[in-house]
C-alpha positions as CSV (number, residue, x, y, z in Angstrom):
1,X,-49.4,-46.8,-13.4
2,X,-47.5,-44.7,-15.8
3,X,-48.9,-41.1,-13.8
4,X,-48.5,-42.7,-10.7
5,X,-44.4,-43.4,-11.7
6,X,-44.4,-40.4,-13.4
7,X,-45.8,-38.0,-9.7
8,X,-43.4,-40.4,-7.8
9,X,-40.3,-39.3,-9.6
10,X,-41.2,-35.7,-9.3
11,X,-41.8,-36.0,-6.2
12,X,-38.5,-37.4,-5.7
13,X,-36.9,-35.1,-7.7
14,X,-38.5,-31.8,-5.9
15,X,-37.0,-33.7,-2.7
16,X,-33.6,-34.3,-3.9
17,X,-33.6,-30.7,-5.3
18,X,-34.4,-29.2,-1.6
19,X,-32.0,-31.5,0.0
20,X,-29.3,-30.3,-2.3
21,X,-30.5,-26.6,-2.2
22,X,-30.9,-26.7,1.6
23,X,-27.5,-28.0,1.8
24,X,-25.6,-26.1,-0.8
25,X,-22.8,-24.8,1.6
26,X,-22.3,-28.0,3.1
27,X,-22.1,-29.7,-0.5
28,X,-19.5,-26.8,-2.0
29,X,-17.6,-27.5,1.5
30,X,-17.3,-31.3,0.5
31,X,-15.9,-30.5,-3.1
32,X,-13.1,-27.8,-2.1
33,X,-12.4,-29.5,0.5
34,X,-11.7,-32.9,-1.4
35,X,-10.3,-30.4,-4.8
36,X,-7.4,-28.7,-2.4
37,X,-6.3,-32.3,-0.6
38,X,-5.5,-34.0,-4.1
39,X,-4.1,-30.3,-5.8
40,X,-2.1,-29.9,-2.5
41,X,-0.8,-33.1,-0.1
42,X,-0.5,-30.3,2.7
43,X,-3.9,-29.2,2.7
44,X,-6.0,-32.0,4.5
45,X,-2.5,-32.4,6.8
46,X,-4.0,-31.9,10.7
47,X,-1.5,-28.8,10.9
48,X,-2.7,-27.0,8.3
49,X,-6.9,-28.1,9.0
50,X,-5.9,-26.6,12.8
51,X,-4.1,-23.6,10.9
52,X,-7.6,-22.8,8.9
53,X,-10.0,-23.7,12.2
54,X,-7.4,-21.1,14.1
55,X,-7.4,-18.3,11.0
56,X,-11.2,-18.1,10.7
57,X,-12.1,-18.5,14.3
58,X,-12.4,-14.3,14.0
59,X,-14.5,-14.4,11.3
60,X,-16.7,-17.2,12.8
61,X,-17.5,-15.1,15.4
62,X,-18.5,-12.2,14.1
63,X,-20.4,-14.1,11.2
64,X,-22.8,-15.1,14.8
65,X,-23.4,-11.7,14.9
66,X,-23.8,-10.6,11.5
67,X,-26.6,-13.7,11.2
68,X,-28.4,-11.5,13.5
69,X,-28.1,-8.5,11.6
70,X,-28.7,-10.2,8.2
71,X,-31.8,-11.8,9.7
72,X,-33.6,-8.6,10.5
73,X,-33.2,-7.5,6.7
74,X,-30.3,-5.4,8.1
75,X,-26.9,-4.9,7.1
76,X,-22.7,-3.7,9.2
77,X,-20.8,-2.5,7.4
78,X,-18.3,-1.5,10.4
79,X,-17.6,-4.4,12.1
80,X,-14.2,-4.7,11.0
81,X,-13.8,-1.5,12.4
82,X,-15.7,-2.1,15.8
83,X,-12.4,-4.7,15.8
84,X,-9.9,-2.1,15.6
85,X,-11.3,1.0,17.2
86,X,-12.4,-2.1,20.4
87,X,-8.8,-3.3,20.8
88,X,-7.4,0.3,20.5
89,X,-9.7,2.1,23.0
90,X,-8.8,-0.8,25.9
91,X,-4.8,-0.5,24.7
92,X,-5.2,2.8,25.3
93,X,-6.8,2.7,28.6
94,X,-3.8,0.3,29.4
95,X,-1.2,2.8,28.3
96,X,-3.1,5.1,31.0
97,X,-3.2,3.0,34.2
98,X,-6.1,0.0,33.3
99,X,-4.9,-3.4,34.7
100,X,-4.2,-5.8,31.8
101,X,-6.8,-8.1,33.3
102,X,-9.7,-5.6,32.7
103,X,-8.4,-4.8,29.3
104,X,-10.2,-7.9,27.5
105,X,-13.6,-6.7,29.7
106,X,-13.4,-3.2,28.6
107,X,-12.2,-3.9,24.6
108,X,-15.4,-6.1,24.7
109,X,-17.3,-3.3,26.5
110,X,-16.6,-0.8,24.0
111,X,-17.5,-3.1,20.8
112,X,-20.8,-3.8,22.3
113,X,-21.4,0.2,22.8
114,X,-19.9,0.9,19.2
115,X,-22.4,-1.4,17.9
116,X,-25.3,0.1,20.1
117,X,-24.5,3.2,18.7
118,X,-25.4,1.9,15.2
119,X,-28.8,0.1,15.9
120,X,-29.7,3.2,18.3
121,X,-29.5,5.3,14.9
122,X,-31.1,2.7,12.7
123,X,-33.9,2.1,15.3
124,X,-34.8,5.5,16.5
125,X,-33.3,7.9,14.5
126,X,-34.5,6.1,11.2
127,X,-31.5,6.0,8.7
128,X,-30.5,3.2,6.5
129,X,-28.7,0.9,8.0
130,X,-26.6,0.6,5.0
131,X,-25.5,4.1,5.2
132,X,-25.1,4.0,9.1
133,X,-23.2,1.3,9.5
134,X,-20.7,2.7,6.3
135,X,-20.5,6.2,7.7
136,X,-19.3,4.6,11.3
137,X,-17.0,2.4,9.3
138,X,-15.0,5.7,9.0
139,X,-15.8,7.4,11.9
140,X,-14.4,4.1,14.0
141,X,-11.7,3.8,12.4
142,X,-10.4,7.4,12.0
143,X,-10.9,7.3,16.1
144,X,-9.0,4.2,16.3
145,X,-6.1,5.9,14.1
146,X,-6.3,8.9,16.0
147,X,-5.6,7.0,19.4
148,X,-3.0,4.4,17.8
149,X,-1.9,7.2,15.5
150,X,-1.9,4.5,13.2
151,X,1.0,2.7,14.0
152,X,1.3,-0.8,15.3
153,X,1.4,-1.0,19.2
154,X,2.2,-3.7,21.3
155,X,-0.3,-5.1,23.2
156,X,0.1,-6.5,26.9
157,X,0.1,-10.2,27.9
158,X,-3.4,-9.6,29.3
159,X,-4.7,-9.0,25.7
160,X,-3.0,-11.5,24.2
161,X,-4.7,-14.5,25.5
162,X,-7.6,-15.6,23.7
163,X,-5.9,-15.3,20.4
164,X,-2.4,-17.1,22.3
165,X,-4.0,-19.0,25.1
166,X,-5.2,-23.0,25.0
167,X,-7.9,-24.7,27.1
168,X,-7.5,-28.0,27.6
169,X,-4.8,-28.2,24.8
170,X,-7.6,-26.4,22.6
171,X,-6.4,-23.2,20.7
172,X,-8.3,-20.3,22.6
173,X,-9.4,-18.9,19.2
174,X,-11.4,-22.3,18.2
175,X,-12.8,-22.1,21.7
176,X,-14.3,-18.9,21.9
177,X,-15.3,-19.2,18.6
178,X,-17.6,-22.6,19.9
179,X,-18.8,-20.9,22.6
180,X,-19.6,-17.9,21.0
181,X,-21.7,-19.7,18.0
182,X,-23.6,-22.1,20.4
183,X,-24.4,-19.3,22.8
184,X,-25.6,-17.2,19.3
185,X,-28.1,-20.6,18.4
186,X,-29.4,-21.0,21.1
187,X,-30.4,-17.3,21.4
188,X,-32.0,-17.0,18.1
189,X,-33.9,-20.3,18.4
190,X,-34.7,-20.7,21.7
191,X,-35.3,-17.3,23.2
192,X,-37.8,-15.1,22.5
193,X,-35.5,-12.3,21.5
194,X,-34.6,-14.6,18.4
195,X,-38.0,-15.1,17.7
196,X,-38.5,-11.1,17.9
197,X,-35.5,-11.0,15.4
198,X,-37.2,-13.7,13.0
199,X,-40.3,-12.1,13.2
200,X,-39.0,-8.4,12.8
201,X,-36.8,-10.0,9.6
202,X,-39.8,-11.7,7.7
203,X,-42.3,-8.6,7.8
204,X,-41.0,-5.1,10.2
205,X,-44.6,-3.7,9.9
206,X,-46.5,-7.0,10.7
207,X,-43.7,-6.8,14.0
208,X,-45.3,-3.4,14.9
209,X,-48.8,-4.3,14.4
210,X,-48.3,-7.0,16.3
211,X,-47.0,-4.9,19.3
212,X,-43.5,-6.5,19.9
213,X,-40.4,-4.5,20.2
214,X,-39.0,-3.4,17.1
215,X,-36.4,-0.5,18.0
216,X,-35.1,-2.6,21.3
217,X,-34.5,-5.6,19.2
218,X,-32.8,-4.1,16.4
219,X,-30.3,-1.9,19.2
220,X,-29.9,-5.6,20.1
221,X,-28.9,-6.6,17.2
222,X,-26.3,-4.0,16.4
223,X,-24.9,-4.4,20.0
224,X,-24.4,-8.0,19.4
225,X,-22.5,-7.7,16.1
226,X,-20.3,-4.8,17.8
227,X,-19.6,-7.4,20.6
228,X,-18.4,-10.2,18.6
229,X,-16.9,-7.8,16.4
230,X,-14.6,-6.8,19.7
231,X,-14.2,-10.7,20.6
232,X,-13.1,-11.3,17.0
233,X,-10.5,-8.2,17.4
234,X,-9.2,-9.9,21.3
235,X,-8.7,-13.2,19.2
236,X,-6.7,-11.5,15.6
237,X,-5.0,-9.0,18.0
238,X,-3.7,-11.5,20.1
239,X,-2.9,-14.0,17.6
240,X,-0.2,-11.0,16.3
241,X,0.5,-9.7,19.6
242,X,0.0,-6.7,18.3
243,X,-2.8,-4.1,17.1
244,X,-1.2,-3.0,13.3
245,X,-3.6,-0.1,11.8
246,X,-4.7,-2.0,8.8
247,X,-6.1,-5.0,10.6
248,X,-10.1,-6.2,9.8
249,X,-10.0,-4.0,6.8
250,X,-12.4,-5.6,4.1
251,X,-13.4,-8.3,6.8
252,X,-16.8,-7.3,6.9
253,X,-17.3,-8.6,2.8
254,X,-15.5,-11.6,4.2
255,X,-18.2,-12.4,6.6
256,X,-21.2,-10.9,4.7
257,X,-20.5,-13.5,2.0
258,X,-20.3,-16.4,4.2
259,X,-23.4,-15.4,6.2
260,X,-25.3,-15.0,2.8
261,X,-23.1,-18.4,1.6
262,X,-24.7,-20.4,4.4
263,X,-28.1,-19.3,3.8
264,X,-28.9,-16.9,5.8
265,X,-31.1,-14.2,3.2
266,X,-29.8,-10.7,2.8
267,X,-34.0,-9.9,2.4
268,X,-34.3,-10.8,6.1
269,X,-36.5,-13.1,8.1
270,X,-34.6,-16.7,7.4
271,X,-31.0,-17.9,8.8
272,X,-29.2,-19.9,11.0
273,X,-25.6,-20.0,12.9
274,X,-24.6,-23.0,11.9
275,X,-25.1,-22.5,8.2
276,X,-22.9,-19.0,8.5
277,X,-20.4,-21.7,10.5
278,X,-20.0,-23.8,7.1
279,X,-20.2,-20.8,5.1
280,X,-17.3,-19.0,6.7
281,X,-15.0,-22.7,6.7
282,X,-16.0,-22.8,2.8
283,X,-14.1,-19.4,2.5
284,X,-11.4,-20.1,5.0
285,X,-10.6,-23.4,2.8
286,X,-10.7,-21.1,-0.8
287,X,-8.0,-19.1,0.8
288,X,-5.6,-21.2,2.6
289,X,-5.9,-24.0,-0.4
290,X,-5.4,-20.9,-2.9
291,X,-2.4,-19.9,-0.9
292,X,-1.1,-23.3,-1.0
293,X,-1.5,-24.0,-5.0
294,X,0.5,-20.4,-5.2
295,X,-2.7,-19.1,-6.8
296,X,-2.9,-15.2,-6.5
297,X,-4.4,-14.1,-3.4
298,X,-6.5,-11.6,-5.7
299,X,-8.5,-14.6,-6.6
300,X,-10.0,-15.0,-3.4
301,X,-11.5,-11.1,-3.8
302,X,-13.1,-12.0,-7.0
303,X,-14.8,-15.4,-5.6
304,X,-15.8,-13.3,-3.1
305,X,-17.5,-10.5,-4.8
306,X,-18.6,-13.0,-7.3
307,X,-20.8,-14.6,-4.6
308,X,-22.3,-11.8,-3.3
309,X,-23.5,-10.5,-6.5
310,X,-24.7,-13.9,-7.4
311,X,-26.7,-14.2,-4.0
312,X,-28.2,-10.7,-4.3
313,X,-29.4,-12.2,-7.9
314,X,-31.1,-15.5,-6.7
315,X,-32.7,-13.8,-3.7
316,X,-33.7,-11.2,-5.6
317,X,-35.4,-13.6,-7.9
318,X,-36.6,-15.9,-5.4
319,X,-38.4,-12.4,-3.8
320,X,-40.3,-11.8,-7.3
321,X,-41.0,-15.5,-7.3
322,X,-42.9,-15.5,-3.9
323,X,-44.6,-12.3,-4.8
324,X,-45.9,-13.7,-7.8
325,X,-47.3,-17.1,-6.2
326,X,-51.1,-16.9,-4.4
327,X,-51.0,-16.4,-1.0
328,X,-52.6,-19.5,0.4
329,X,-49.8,-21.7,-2.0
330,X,-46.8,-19.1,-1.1
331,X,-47.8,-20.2,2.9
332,X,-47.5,-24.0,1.6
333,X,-44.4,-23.5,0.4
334,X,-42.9,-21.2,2.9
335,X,-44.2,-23.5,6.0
336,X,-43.4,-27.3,4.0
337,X,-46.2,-30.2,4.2
């Protein structure tokens, strides 16, 4: 009786340690969330939870496509500036005869290209994505100076709306940023593309072997962060009316960390939207309730870094882990019972 109590409470103890380790984000979510309403009577006020939902509606959208990224053991560094150079190329075309209608179409037009661009020269050129994604960093956003001669310019009423506009009362920020992350989950678990992208993630070589598309998919990939990197740039843009030549500098650490935060592994192969969701509201509550408790905003940069290094850590030990368990076990405990 005694062993039989004594495998029951493990049992229920491994259980209760997945639930809480599946559900981390989620859990850490909870605690600021509850912290920052009794430090702050402002912070659980509806005005300021629609303020945070409105400020990291930009970063929710590009953390879709960074899930994607992430996924396939890959890494963009540029993102943040896909969302200048995007927004600068179509205010550009404006200044030279576009109609401000097409504007939106083109600014998104030219993310998803800019982010082509990068999985083209991971995919078939071979380099690191790592050091393709940081050298375009630069190169976008030296082009995106060059054209705004980095100053702020004005953008029209046409490229103001999804960062101004409301639907059905909704703040058109919120709603892209739904549409956007359902559209992102139901590609990567219900299409065979996302399958492709987990499969590509959890072993590159096995992917080949196994004849499936490797250098298409990952051009995918890249063209999907560059596109909601240019929908995240239509909504901050708009929000300011304005394209100023500093804007989505360090974003991509922003969203990194919350992709990683919400589980997604920076080794590839395992991830989900809606966990990079919770992790990018996590971060988006740090910063508004820091703001609010007139904590320095420096804070927030060393919570963030903090996170990332800690995550590299624990995945990196969770890697040697795997690699140290027999391979018929490591499949029981990758797959479940």
């Amino acid at each position: 009786m005694s062993a039989t109590f004594t495998g029951a409470t493990r049992r229920y103890t491994g259980t209760l340690g997945e639930v809480l380790l599946r559900n981390t984000v989620l859990i850490a979510a909870a605690v600021v969330f509850v912290a920052f309403s009794l430090a702050s009577s402002k912070f659980a006020s509806g005005s300021n939870l629609r303020n945070i939902a409105i400020q990291g509606s930009g970063s929710a959208v590009m953390a879709v496509g960074m899930t994607f990224v992430i996924i396939t053991a890959g890494i963009d560094l540029s993102i943040g500036a896909i969302l200048f150079l995007s927004t600068a190329g179509a205010a550009e075309l404006f200044v030279h005869g576009l109609p401000a209608a097409w504007a939106p179409l083109v600014a998104v037009l030219f993310g998803l290209g800019l982010g082509a661009l990068n999985g083209a020269s991971i995919a078939f050129v071979g380099i690191n994505p790592l050091i393709v994604t940081l050298a375009t960093l630069n190169l976008y956003r030296g082009v995106g100076g060059h054209l705004t001669g980095f100053s702020t310019v004005y953008l029209p009423p046409g490229m103001t709306k999804f960062g101004t506009g409301t639907v059905a009362s909704i703040p058109a920020p919120i709603v892209v940023a739904a549409v956007v992350a359902l559209v992102g989950g139901v590609v990567l678990r219900r299409t065979v593309f996302g399958r492709h992208v987990q499969a590509i993630g959890a072993n590159v070589e096995a992917a080949r072997n196994l004849g499936l598309p490797v250098r298409r998919v990952l051009v995918g990939v890249y063209a999907i962060s560059g596109l909601t990197a240019a929908f995240a740039g239509l909504i901050e843009n708009g929000r300011l009316g304005a394209l100023q030549p500093t804007v989505g500098l360090g974003e991509e650490l922003t969203v990194i960390t919350a992709v990683v935060l919400g589980g997604t592994s920076l080794f590839g192969g395992k991830g989900s939207i809606l966990g990079s969701l919770f992790g990018v509201a996590l971060l988006q509550m740090v910063a508004d309730g820091l703001v609010l408790a007139h904590i320095s905003p420096y804070v927030f940069d060393m919570l963030r870094a903090s996170v990332l290094i800690v995550a590299v850590l624990v995945g990196t030990s969770r890697a040697r882990s795997l690699r140290a368990v027999p391979i018929v076990r490591r499949r029981r405990l990758e797959v479940g019972p």
